[in-house]
N, C-alpha and C positions, 0 to 999 in steps of 0.2 A: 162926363167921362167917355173917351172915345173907344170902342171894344172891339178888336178883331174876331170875327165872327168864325171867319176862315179858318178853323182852327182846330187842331187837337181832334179829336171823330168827327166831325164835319170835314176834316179834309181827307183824314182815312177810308170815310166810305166814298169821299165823292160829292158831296150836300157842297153846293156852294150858294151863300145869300149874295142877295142881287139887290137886295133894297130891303133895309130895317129901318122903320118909323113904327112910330106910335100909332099910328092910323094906318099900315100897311105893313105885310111883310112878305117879298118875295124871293123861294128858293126852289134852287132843280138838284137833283138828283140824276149824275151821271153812274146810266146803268154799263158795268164791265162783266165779264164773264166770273170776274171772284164774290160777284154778291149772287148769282145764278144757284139755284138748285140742280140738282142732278136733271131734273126734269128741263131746263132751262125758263123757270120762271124763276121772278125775281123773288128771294128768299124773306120772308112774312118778316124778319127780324130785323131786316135792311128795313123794309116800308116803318117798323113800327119805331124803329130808330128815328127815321129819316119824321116822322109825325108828330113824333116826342118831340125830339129838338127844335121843330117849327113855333108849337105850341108854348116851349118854356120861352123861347127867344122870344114871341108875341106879347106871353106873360113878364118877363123880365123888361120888355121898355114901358111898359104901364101901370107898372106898380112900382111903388115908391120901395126903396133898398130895406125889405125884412126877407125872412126867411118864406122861400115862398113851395108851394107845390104843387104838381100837374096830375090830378087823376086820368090813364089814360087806358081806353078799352078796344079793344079789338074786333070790332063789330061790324062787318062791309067791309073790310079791306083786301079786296081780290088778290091772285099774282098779275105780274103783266108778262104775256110772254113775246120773246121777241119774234119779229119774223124776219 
């Protein structure tokens, strides 16, 4: 089944995949001023987004089609800010 990745909160905050396999998966993260804090870092909920849906997508081409789920914690994950 072929899945557009690009899509739906992936394209709202910005996450674009660049490459999904089984053995790899790569995505960026275009940083604008609507995902910014007041402070101008990038806001905890964007990153924890943007790690989530890395994670499930990872999970989801390597597991066979059940119901699946991603524990995910918040642990080390700085802001970035821009300069």
């Amino acid at each position: 089944m072929k899945i557009d990745w690009n899509t739906g909160l992936v394209a709202h905050l910005g996450m674009e995949f660049l490459e999904v396999t089984p053995e790899r998966i790569v995505a960026r993260l275009k940083v604008t001023d609507k995902l910014l804090t007041t402070t101008d870092t990038v806001h905890g909920g964007t990153l924890m987004a943007f790690a989530d849906t890395v994670g499930a997508t990872a999970t989801s081409v390597n597991l066979p089609p059940v119901v699946r789920g991603v524990e995910l914690r918040r642990i080390g994950l700085a802001g970035a800010v821009r300069f």
